[in-house]
Residue frames as a rotation matrix with the C-alpha (Angstrom) as fourth column:
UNK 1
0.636 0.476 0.608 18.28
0.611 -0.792 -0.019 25.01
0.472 0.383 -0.794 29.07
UNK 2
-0.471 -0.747 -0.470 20.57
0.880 -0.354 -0.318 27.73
0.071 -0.563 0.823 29.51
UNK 3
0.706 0.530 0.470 19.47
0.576 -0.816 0.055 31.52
0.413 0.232 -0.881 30.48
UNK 4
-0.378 -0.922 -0.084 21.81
0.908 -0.352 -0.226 34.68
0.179 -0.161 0.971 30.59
UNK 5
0.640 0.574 0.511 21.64
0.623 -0.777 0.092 37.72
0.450 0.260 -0.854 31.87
UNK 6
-0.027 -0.801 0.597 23.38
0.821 -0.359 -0.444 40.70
0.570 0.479 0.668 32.05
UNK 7
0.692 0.704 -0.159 24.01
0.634 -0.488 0.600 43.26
0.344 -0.517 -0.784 34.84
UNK 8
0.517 -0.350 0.781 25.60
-0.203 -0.937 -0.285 46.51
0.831 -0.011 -0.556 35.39
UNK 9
0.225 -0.472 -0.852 28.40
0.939 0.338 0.061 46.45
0.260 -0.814 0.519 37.93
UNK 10
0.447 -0.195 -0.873 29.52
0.452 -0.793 0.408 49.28
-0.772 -0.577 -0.266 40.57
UNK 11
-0.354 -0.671 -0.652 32.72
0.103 -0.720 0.686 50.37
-0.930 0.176 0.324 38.22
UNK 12
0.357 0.768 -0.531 30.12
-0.650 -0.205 -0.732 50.50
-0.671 0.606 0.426 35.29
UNK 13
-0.705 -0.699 -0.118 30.98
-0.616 0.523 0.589 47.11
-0.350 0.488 -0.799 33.51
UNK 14
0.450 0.889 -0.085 29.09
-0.833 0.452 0.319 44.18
0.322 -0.073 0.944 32.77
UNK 15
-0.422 -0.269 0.866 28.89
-0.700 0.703 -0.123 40.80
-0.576 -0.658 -0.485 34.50
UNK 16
-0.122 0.518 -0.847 27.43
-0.756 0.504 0.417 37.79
0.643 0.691 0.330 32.14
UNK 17
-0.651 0.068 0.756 26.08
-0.278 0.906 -0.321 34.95
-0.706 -0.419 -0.571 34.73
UNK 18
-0.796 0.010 -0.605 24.20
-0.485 0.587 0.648 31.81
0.362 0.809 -0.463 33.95
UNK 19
-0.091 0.487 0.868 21.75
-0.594 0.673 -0.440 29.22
-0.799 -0.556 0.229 34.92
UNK 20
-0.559 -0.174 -0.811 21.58
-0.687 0.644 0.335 25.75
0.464 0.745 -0.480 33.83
UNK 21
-0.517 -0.250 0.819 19.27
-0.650 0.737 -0.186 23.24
-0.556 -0.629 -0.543 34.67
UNK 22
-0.689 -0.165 -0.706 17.67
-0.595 0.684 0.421 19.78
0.414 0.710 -0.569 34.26
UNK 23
-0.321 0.515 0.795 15.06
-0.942 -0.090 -0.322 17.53
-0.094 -0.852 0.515 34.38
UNK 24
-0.807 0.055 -0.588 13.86
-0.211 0.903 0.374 13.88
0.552 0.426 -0.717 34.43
UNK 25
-0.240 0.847 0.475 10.04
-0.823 0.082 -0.562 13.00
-0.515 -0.526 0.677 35.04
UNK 26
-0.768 0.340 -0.542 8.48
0.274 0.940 0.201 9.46
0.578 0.006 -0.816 34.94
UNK 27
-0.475 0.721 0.504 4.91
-0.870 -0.299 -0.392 8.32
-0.132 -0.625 0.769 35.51
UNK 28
-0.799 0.286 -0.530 3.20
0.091 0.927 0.364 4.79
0.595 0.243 -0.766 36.15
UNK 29
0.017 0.988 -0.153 -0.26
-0.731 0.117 0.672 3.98
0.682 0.100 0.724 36.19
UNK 30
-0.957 -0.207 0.205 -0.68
-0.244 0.953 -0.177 0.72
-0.159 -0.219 -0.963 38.48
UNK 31
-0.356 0.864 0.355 -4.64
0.881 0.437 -0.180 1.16
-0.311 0.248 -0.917 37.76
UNK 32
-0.138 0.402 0.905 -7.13
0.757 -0.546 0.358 3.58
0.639 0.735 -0.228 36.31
UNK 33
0.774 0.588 0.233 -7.59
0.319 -0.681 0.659 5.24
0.546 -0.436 -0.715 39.68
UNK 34
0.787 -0.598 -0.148 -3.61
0.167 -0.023 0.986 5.04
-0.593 -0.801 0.082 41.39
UNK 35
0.692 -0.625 0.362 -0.79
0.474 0.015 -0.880 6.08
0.545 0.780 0.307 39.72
UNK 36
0.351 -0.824 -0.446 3.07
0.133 -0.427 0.894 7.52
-0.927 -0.373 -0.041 41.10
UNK 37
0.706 -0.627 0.329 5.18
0.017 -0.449 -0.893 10.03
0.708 0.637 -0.306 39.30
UNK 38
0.764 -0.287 -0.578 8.12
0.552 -0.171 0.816 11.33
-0.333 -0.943 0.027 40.13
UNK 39
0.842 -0.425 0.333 11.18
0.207 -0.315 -0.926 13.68
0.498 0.849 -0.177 39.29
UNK 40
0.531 -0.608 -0.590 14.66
0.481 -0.356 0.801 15.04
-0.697 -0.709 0.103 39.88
UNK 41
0.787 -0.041 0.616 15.73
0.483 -0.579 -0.656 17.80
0.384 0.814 -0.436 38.80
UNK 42
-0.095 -0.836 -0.540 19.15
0.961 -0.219 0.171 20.02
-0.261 -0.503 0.824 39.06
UNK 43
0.951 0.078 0.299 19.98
0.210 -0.872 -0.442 23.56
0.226 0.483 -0.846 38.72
UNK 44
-0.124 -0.925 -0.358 23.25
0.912 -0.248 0.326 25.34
-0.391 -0.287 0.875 39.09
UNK 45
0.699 0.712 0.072 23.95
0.704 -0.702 0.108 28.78
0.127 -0.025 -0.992 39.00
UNK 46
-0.020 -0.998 0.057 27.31
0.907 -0.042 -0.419 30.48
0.421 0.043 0.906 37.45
UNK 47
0.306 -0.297 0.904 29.46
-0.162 -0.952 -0.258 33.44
0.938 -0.067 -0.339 38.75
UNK 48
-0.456 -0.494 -0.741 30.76
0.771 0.198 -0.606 34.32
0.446 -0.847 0.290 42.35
UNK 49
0.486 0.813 -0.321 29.47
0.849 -0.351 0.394 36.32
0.208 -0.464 -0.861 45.20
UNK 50
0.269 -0.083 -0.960 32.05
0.662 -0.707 0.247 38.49
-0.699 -0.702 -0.135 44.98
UNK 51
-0.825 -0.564 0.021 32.36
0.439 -0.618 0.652 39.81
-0.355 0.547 0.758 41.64
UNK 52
-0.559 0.806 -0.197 28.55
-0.147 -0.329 -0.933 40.46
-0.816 -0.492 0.302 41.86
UNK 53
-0.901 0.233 -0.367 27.27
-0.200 0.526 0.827 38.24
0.386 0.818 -0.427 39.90
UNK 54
0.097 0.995 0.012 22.89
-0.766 0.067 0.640 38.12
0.636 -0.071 0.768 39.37
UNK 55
-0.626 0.212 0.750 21.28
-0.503 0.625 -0.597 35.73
-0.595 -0.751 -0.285 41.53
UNK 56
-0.481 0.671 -0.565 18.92
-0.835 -0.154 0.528 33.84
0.267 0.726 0.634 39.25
UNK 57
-0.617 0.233 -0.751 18.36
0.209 0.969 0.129 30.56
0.759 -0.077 -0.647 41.01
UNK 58
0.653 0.545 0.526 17.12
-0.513 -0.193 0.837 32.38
0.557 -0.816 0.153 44.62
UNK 59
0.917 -0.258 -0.303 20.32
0.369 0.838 0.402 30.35
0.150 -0.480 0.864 45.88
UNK 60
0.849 -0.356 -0.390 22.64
-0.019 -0.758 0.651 32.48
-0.527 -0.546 -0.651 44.92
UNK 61
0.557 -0.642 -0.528 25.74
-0.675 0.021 -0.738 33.07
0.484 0.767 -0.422 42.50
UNK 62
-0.724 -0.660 -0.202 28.24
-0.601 0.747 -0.284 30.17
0.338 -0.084 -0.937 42.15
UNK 63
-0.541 -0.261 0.800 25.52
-0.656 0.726 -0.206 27.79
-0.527 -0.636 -0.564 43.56
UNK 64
-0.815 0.046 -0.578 23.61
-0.529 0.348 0.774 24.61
0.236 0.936 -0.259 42.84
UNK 65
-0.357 0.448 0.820 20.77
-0.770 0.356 -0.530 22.69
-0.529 -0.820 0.218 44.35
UNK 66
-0.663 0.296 -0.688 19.00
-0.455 0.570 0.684 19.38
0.595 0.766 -0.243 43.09
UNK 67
-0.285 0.724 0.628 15.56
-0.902 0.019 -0.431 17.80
-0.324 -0.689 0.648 44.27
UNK 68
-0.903 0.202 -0.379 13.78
0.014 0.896 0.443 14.21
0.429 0.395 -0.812 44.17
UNK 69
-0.563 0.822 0.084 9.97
-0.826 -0.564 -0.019 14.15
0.032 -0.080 0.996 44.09
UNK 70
-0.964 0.261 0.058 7.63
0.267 0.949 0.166 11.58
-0.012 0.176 -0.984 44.60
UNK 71
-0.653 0.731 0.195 4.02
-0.688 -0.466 -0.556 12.36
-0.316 -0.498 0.808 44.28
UNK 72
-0.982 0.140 0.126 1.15
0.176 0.923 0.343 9.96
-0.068 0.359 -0.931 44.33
UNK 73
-0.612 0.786 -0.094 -2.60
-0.786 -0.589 0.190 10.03
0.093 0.190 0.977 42.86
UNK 74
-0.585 0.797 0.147 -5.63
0.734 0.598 -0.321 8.82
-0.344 -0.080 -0.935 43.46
UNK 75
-0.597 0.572 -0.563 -8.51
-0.741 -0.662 0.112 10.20
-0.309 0.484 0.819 40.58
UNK 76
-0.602 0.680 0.420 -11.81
0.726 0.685 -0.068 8.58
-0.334 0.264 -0.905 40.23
UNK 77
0.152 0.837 0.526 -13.84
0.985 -0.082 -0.152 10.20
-0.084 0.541 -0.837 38.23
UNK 78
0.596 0.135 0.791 -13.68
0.067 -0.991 0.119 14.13
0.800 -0.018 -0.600 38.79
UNK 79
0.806 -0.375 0.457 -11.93
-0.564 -0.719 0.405 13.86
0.177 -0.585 -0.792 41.83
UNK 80
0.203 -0.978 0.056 -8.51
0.168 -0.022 -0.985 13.73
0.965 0.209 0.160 42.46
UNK 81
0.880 -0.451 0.149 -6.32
-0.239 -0.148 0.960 13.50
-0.411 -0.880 -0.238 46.14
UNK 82
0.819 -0.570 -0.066 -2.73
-0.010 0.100 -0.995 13.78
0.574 0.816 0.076 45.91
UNK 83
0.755 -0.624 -0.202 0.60
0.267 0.011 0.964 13.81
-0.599 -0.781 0.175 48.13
UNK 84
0.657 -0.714 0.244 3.79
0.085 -0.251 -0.964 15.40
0.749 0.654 -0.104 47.15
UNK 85
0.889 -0.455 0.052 6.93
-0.198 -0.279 0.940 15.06
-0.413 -0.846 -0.338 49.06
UNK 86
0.836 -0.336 0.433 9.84
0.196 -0.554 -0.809 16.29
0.512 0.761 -0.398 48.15
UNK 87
0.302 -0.888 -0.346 13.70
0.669 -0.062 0.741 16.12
-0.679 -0.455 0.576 49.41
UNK 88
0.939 -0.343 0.026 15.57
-0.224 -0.668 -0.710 19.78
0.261 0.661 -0.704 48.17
UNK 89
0.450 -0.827 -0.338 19.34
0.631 0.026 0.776 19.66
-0.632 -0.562 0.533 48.86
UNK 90
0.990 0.102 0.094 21.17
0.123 -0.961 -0.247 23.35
0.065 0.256 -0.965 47.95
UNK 91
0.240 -0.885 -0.398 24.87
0.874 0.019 0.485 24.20
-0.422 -0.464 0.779 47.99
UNK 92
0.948 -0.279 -0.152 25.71
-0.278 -0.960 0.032 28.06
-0.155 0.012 -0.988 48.19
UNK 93
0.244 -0.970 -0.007 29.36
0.468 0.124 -0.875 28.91
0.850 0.210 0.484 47.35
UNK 94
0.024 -0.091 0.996 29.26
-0.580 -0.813 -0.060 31.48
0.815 -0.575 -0.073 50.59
UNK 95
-0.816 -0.076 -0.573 28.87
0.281 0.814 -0.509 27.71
0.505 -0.576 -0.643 52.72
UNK 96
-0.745 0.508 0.433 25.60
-0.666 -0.604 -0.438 29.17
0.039 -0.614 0.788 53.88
UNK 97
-0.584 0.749 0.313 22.18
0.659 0.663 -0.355 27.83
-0.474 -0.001 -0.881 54.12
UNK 98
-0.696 0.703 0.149 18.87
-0.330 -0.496 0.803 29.05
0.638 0.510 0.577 52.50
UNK 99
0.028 0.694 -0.719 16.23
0.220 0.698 0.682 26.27
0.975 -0.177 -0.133 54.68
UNK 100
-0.077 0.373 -0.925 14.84
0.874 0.472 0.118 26.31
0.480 -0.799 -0.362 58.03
UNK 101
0.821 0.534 -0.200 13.75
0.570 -0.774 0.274 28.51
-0.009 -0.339 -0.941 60.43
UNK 102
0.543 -0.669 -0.507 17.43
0.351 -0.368 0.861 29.87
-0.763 -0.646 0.035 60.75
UNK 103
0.862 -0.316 -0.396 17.94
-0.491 -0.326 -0.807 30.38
0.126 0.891 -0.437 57.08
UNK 104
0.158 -0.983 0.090 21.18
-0.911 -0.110 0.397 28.04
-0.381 -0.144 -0.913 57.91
UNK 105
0.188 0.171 0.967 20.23
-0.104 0.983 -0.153 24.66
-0.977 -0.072 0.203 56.32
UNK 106
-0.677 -0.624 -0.391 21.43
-0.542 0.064 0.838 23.10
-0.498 0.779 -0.381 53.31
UNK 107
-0.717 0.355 -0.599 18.59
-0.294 0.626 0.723 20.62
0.632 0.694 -0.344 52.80
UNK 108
-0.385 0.721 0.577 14.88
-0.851 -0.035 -0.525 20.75
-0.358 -0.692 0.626 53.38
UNK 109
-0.843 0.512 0.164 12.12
0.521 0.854 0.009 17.84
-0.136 0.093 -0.986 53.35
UNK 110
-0.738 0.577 -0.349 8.87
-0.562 -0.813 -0.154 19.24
-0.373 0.083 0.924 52.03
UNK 111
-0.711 0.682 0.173 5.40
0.694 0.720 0.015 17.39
-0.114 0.130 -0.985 51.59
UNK 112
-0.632 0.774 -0.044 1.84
-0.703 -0.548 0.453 18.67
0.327 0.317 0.890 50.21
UNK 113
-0.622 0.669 0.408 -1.55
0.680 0.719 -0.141 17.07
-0.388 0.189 -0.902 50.11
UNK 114
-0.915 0.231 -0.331 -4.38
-0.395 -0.682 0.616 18.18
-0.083 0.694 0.715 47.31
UNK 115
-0.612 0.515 0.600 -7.32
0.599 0.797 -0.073 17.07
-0.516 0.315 -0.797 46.89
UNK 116
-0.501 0.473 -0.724 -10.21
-0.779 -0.611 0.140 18.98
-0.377 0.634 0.675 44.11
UNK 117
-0.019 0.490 0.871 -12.51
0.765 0.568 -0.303 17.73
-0.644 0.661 -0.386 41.29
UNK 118
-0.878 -0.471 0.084 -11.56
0.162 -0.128 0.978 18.29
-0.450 0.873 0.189 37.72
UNK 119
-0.136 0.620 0.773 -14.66
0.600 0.672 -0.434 19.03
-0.789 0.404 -0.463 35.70
């Protein structure tokens, strides 16, 4: 999927950036009540930070990031516990970071737990 958009520059021009990304998701059952998915997915994000090109990713023009999920279930009946954990890895064109408390990482580790009833 591609999306464009268009934005006014300082010397009143326009700028045309992009985004592009991708996914792949898979899920196995191993019983009626356990089951693991998982994905990875990519984005990228066209232009340069200095000809002021949009941000559209939250990463920033010219970059790309790409992520691998795992997330396992348990659902018996109505209810449902999950885990989700999750590896992001980001590359800015500015060599910056986006992750951690310092905003200076390239690549976070991230993890959930859910649990509810479905009814």
């Amino acid at each position: 999927m591609t999306i464009f958009a268009v934005e006014l520059s300082n010397s009143g021009g326009t700028k045309r950036t992009s985004t592009m990304g991708a996914a792949v998701l898979a899920d196995y059952s191993f019983t009626d009540t356990v089951s693991l998915a998982g994905r990875v997915e990519y984005i990228s994000n066209s232009g340069n930070i200095a000809d002021g090109a949009a941000n559209l990713t939250g990463f920033g023009a010219g970059s790309h990031a790409w992520s691998l999920t795992v997330t396992p279930t348990y659902q018996s009946g109505g209810f449902f516990a999950r885990a989700e954990l999750a590896y992001v890895g980001a590359s800015m064109a500015a060599d910056a970071g986006i992750f951690g408390r310092s905003g200076l990482n390239q690549s976070q580790v991230r993890g959930m737990l859910e649990t509810g009833f479905m009814f």
